[in-house]
N, C-alpha and C positions, 0 to 999 in steps of 0.2 A: 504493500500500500504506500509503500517511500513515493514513488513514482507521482502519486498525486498530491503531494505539500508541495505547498504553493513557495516560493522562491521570494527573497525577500533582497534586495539590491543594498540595502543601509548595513541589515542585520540579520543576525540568524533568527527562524524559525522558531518562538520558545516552544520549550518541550510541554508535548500535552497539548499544543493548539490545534484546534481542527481542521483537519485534513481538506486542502482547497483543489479543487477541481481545475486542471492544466488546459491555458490557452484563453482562459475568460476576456472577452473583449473591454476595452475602457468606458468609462460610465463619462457621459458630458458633462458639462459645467453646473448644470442640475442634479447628477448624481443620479442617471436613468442611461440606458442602451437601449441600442433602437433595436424596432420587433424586429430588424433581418439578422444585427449581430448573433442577437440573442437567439433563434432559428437556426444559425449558419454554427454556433456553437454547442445549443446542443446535438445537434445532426453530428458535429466531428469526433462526439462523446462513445456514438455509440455504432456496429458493426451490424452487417443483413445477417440472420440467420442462418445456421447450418443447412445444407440440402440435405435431405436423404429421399430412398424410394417412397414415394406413394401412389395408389392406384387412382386411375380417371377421376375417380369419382369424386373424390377426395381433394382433387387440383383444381378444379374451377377456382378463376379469378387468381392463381399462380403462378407466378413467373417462373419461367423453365430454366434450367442449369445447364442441359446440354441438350446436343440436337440428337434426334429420337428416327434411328434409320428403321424403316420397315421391314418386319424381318420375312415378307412373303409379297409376293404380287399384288398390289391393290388398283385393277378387281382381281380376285385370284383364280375366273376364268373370266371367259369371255360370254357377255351375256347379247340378250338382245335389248332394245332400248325402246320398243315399242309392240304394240300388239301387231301377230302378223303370220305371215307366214317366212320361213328356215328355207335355204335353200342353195344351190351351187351355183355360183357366179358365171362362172366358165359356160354352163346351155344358154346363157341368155346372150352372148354373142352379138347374134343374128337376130335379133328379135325387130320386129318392125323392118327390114330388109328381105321384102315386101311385106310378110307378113309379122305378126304376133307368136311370141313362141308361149306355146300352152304346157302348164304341167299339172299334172294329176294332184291332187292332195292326198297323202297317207293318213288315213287317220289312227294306222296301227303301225308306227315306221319302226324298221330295224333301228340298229345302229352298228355301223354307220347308215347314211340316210343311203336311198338307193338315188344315183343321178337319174334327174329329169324328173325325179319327182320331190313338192314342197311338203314340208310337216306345221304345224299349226304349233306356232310358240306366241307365249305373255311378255308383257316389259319385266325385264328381271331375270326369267330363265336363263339357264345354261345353253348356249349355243350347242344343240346335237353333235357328233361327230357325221362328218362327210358333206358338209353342209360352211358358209362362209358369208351370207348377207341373210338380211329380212327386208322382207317387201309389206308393205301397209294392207291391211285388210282390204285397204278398195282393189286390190288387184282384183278379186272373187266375182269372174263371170254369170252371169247366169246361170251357167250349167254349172256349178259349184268347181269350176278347176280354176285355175290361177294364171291370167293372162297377161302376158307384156306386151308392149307395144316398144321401149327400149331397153336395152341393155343395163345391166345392176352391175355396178361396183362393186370391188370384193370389197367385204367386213362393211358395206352400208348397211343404215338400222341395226350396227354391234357397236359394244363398248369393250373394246379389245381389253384379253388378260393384262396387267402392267401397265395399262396406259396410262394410268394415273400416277403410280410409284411402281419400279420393279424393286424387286429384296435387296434392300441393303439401302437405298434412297434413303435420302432425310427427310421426313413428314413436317417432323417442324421442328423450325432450329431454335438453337440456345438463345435464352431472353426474349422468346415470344410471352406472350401472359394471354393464357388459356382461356377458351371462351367455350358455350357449349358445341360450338359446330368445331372447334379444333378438338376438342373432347368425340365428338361424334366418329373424328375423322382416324384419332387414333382409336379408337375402337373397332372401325371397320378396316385398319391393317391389323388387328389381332394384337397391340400393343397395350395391356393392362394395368403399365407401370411406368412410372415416370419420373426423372430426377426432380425435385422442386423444393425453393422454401418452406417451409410451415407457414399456415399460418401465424400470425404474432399470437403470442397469450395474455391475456390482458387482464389484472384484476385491479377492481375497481375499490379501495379502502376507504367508507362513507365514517364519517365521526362526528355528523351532524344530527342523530339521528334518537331513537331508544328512548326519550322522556316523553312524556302524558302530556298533552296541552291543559288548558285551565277545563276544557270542557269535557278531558280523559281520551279523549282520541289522541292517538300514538303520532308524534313528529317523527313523519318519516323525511330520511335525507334527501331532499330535493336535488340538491347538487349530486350527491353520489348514483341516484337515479338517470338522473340526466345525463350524465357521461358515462354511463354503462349502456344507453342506448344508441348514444354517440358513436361508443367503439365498436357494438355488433354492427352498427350501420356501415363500417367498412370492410366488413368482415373478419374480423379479428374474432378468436374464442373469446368471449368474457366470464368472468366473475366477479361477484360482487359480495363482497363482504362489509362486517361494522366493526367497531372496533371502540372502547370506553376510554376517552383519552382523558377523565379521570384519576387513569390508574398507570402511573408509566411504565410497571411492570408487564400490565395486560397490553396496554398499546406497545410494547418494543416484542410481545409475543405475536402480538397480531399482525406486527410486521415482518417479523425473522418467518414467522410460518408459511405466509404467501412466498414467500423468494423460490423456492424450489419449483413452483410451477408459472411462474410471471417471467413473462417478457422484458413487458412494463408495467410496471405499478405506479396505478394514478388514486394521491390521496386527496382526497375532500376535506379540507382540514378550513377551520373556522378562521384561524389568525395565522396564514402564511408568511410571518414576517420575523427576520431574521432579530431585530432589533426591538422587536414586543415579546413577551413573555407565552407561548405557545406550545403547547407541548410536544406537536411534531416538529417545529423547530427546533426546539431545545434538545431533544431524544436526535434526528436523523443525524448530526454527526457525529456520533458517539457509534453511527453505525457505516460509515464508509465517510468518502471526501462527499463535500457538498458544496452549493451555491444558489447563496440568496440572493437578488439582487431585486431595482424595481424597472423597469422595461416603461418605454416613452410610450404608450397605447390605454386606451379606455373604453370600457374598463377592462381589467386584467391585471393591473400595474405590477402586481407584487407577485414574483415568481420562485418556486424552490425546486432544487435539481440535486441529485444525488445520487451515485452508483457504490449500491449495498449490498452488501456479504459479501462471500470468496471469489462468488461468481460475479463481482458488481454489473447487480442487478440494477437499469436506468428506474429513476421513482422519482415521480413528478407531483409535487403539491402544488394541486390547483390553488388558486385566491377563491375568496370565500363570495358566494351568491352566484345562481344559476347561470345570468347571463356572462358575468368574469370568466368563469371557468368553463360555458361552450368557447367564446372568442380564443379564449388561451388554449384549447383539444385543437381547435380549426388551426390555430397559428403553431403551436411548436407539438403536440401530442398526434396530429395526423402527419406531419411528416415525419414524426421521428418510426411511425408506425408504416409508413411507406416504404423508410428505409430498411427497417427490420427484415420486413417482408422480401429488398431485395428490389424493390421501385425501383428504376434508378431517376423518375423524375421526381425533386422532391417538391417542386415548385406545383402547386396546387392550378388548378383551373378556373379562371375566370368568367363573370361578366360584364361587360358595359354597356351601363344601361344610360337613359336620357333619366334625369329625375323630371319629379311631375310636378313635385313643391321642394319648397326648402327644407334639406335634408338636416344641414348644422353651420354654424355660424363659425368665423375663422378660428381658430385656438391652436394650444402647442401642441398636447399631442396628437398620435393616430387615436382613429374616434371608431367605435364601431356602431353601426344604426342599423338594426332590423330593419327589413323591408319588403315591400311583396314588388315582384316580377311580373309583369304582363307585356305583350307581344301586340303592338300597336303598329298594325303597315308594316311587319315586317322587322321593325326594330323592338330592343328591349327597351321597358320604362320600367324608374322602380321609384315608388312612393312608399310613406312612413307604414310600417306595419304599425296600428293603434298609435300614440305618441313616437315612437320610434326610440324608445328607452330601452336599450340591453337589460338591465337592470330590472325591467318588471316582464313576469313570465307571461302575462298575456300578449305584451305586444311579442317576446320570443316565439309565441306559439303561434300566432299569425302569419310570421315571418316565414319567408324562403328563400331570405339572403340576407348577408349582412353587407352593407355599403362602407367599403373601406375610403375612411374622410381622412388623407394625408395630413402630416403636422403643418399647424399654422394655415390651412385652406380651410373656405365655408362651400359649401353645395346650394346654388340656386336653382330654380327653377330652367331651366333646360340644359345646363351645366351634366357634362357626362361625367360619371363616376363608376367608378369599379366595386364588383360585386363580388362575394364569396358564397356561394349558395352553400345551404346546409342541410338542405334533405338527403344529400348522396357528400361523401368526400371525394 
């Protein structure tokens, strides 16, 4: 754990100080970093995940390790491609030179087919043996035989063995990210298995939660709620546990217990802040390096980061209230969940929309505004979800974006602005 004491230029390090997390960016004249430092550093904190095998089934939405050759012919014969009739290329020659060349239908055919006469196949069948195109039902004369008027191409109406992959092709190469039709596609070369990150494991540590209100209904953790929906919403494994911060014995067990199966652990903690009396502040570096700092953005400000146990495990205290801590999952806890997984973009996806009113008035820092999204001629517009207050859950819940209001700019009314939508990350 030397590795991560933080380095001191005047003096040494006193002994028993806590453990600082290497590479932290500088805090400006106000004694905050902006949301990219702070992004771009916890992102260098932490490594994608081991690959190992898993089956199709299990890879949707996974980014691939290596490329996946096919180990048989796909198709692995040759079928036909439409309803019809089978039959030998070579008698049709002549056909129409003057006349039509006719051929019998088998309806009981050897195999191989006997030349000059056709056999009756579906879209899908195996192509007969002795036999090399399919002709369309309308060929079927009146008298029931099979008439041409020109000449058929060998393997037309087929879908040749191979012609999609022969054995040993690559189906799909390394760092593709699996969808269900590349899932479909190795299944139909007979490929069951697949190199791939895991998914992230994600537990969710609520400590807002467990007392009675005045009226006996139970306060359940809103925040701990709310970013455990967050995190299956990108499809990460979640769990969500509580934890009595109380008690610091129970809360440093209720932390050391989760590390064995977390990825990341994101805690919901009341008073994220280094310099207030907190008790997952106070506890988290007594259990690996950490870093508190407060981040130029609203709301969110107050940020805590720290990589715990042997394994340092990344563990993130959110700032306290629902809105703080969606803003702060969107901004540093979905990309650190991107990378895990092996992303390599960790740059999130935008919109920009036309606002329809006045979004927020100039100030310093990044501002984050709910907002809802609608599609007017063509373009995006995004207006105030409810007041447009992060901070209260119903305009949150209205929302299907947040409008990111850069430091020191206000948002007028046709003024374009950037969105981070939050239905999907």
């Amino acid at each position: 754990m030397a590795l991560f004491r933080k380095k001191k230029t005047d003096e040494e390090t006193p002994l028993g100080a806590p453990l600082a997390l290497p590479g932290a960016p500088d805090d400006d004249e106000n004694g905050r970093r902006s949301l990219e430092d702070h992004r771009d550093f916890l992102l260098s904190l932490v490594k994608p995940l081991a690959p190992f095998g898993l089956s199709i089934g299990d890879s949707l939405g996974l980014e691939l390790c290596e490329d996946v050759p096919s180990p048989v012919d796909v198709p692995r014969t040759t079928t036909s491609v439409i309803d019809g009739f089978a039959l030998d290329s070579a008698v049709t020659t002549r056909a129409g030179n003057p006349y039509p060349v006719v051929l019998q239908v088998d309806r009981r055919p050897p195999s191989p087919v006997v030349q000059g006469t056709a056999v009756v196949v579906r879209a899908g069948d195996p192509l007969p043996a002795g036999v090399d195109c399919v002709v369309p039902e309308e060929s079927l004369d009146a008298d029931g035989q099979v008439s041409l008027t020109a000449a058929v191409h060998p393997w037309s109406g087929c879908r040749l063995a191979g012609s999609d992959f022969a054995a040993g092709d690559p189906i799909v190469s390394r760092g593709r990210i699996l969808h269900p039709a590349t899932i479909a596609l190795l299944a139909d070369s007979g490929a069951g298995k697949v190199l791939a990150r895991p998914r992230p494991r994600v537990v969710v540590l609520g400590t807002g939660g467990g007392k009675s209100g005045h009226d006996g209904v139970p306060l359940l953790d809103v925040t701990a709620h709310l970013i455990s929906a967050a995190a299956a919403e990108t499809g990460a494994h979640v769990w969500r546990v509580e934890a009595d911060v109380s008690d610091t014995a129970a809360l440093r067990e209720a932390i050391t217990d989760q590390l064995i199966r977390a990825d990341l652990l994101l805690i919901t903690s009341n008073r994220p802040a280094a310099a207030r009396r907190d008790p997952v502040a106070d506890l988290l570096p007594d259990l690996g390096a950490t870093d508190f700092c407060q981040v130029a953005m609203d709301p969110g400000a107050t940020q805590g980061f720290g990589l715990v146990g042997p394994d340092l495990v990344p563990v993130m205290v959110m700032p306290p209230g629902p809105g703080a801590a969606l803003v702060s999952f969107h901004a540093f806890a979905a990309p650190l969940l991107r990378k895990l997984g092996g992303i390599t973009v960790t740059a999130r996806q935008t919109v920009e929309a036309e606002a329809l009113d006045i979004l927020a008035g100039p100030d310093t820092p990044v501002r984050f505004v709910p907002v809802v999204l609608r599609d007017r001629g063509g373009r995006s517009c995004a207006s105030r979800a409810g007041r447009g207050d992060a901070r209260e859950l119903v305009d949150l819940s209205e929302a299907d974006a947040f409008a990111v209001i850069p430091a020191g700019q206000g948002v007028d009314v046709g003024d374009t602005v950037t969105c981070w939508a939050v239905e999907r990350d």
